[in-house]
ROVEXFI-563150 format. One record per residue (C-alpha): x, y, z. Coordinates in steps of 0.5 Angstrom, whole numbers, padded with zeros to 4 digits, always signed. Layout:
<atoms>
XYZ/...
</atoms>
This chain:
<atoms>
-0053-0091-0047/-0051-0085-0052/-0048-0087-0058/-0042-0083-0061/-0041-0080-0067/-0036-0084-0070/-0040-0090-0068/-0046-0087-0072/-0042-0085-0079/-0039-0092-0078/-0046-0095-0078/-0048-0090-0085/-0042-0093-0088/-0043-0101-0087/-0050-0099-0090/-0048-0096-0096/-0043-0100-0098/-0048-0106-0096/-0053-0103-0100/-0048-0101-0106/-0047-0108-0105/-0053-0112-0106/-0054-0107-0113/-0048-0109-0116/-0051-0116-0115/-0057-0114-0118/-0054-0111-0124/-0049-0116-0125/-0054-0121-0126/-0059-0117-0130/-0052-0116-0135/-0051-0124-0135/-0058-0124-0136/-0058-0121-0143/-0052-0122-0145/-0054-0130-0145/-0060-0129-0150/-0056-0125-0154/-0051-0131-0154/-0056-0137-0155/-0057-0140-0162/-0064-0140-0165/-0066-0147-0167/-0069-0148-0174/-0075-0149-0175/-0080-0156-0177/-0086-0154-0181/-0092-0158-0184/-0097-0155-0188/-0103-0156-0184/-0110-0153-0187/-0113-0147-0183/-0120-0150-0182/-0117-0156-0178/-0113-0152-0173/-0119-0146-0172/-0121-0150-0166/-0115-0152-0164/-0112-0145-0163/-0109-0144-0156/-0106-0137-0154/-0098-0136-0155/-0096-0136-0148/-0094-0129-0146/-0086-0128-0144/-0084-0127-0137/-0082-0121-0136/-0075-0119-0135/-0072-0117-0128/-0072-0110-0126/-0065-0108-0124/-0067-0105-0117/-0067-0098-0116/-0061-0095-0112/-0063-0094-0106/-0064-0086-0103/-0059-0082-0100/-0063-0080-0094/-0057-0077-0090/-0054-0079-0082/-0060-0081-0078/-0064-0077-0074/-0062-0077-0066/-0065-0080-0061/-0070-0076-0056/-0065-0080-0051/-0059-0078-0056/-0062-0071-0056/-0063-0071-0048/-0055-0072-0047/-0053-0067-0052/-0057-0062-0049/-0055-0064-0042/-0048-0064-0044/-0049-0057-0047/-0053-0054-0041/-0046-0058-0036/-0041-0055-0041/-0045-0048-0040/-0045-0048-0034/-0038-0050-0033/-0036-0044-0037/-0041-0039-0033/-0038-0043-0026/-0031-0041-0028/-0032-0035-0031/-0036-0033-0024/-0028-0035-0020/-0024-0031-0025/-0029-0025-0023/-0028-0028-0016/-0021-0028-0016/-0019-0021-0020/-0025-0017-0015/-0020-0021-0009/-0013-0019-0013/-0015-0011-0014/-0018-0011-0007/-0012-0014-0004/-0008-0009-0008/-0013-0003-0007/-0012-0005+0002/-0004-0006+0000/-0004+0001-0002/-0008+0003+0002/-0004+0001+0008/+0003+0003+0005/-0001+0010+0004/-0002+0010+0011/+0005+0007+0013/+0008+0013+0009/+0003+0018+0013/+0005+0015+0018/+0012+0015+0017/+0011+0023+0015/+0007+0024+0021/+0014+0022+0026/+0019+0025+0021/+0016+0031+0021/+0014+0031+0030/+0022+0029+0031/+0024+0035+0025/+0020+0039+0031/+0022+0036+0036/+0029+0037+0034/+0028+0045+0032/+0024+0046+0039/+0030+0044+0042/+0035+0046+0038/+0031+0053+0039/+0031+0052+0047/+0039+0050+0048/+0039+0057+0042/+0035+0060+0048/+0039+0058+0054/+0045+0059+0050/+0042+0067+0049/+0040+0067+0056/+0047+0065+0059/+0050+0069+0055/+0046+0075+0057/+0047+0073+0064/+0054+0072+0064/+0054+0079+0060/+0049+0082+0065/+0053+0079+0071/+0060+0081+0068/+0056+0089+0068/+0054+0088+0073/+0059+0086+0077/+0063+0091+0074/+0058+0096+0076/+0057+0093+0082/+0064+0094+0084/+0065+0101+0082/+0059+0102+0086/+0063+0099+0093/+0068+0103+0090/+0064+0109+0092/+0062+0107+0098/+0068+0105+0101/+0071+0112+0098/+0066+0117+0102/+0068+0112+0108/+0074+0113+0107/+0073+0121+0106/+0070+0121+0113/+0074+0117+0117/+0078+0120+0123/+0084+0115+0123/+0086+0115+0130/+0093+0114+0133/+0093+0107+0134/+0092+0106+0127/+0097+0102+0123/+0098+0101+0116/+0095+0096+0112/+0089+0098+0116/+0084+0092+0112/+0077+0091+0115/+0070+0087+0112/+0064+0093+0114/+0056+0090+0114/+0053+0096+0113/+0045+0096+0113/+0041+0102+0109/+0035+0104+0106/+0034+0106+0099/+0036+0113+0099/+0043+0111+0102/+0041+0113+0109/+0045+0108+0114/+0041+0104+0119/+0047+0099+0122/+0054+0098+0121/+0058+0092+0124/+0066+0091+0123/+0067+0084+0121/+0074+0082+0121/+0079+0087+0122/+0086+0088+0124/+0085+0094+0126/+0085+0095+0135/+0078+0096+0138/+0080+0104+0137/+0080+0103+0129/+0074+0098+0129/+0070+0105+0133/+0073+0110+0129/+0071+0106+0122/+0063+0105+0125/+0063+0112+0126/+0066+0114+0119/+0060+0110+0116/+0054+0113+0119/+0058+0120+0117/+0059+0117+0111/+0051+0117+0111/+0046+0118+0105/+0051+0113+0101/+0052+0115+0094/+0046+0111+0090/+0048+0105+0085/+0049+0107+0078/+0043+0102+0076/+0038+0102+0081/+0037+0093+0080/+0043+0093+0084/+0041+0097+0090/+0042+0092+0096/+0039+0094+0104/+0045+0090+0106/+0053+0091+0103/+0060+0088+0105/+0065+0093+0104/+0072+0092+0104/+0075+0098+0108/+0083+0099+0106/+0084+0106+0107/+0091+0105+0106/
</atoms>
């Protein structure tokens, strides 16, 4: 069983006060001591003369006094007793626990800092990742956007070219089938049947350099000597004249013919 320190000093306590104790007894009874001898009466004396040769032999030794108490000695101050090995034993195994206990709660603390920063390091970690990410997506949707921003520009230009092309085009398109249907009309032979208002769609079918290869009359509204006399203006309308961009020669030609 291991005794507590309080129990131990209350233990020192009682044996000085004891020990005080018992020398104050002995002090008291020392001082009573003396002060009756000082205080008792000497007795008067009763002498007889007696001759010193009858009492050479009867001379006795004078009984020796006792000698008076000595007042005890006050005990040692020795100091707290000395532990026990099993008191010892328990200071150290309480010291060793207590060690132990420090070292143990220091080693968690460590523990649980190294998981806080590593958890901090892998939030950070995945928030660089997600901010990558986000700027990885915001930067392939920025291209998209301007890619399809730059093909609809394209188109847009494409179009616009075209439209411009297919309005030069039409316009020289048309001047060039103005040509054309004026050499006809140059070399048409109009015939006594012919009315006014003569208004024929020629197929006229040619080879680059403008020589006629075939000519069919569409629709007309001219008589069957009309629709002769026009086939053969075509073929003496022969080579027709080149368009004023080779990109728009065609073998076949649709010519309106209205001479009037």
């Amino acid at each position: 069983m291991v005794q507590r320190a309080s129990d131990r000093w209350i233990s020192i306590a009682l044996s000085l006060l004891l020990h005080g104790a018992l020398l104050a007894a002995l002090v008291y009874g020392w001082w009573m001591f003396r002060a009756q001898r000082r205080a008792a009466p000497t007795p008067p004396i009763a002498a007889t003369v007696v001759d010193a040769r009858a009492l050479k032999g009867l001379e006795q030794p004078a009984p020796q006094r006792a000698a008076a108490p000595q007042p005890a000695a006050p005990p040692e101050d020795v100091g707290p007793p000395q532990p026990t090995a099993e008191e010892r034993a328990a200071r150290e195994h309480a010291e060793e626990a207590r060690r132990q206990a420090q070292e143990q709660k220091a080693a968690e603390e460590r523990a649980a800092a190294e998981r806080a920063a590593a958890e901090k390091a892998a939030a950070e970690k995945a928030a660089d990742k997600a901010a990558a990410a986000k700027a990885a997506a915001e930067r392939a949707r920025q291209e998209e956007q301007d890619r399809r921003e730059r093909e609809a520009e394209l188109k847009r230009s494409l179009a616009a070219e075209e439209h411009a092309d297919a309005a030069r085009n039409g316009a020289a398109l048309a001047s060039w089938e103005s040509m054309i249907a004026a050499r006809i009309t140059h070399a048409w032979l109009r015939p006594p049947t012919a009315k006014a208002g003569i208004d024929c769609m020629l197929n006229v079918t040619q080879v680059p350099g403008g020589e006629v290869m075939q000519v069919s009359i569409g629709e007309c509204n001219g008589d069957q000597a009309v629709r002769e006399s026009i086939e053969a203006a075509v073929y003496r309308a022969s080579p027709l004249p080149p368009p004023p961009n080779p990109a728009l020669f065609d073998r076949n030609l649709k010519i309106r013919f209205k001479p009037d």
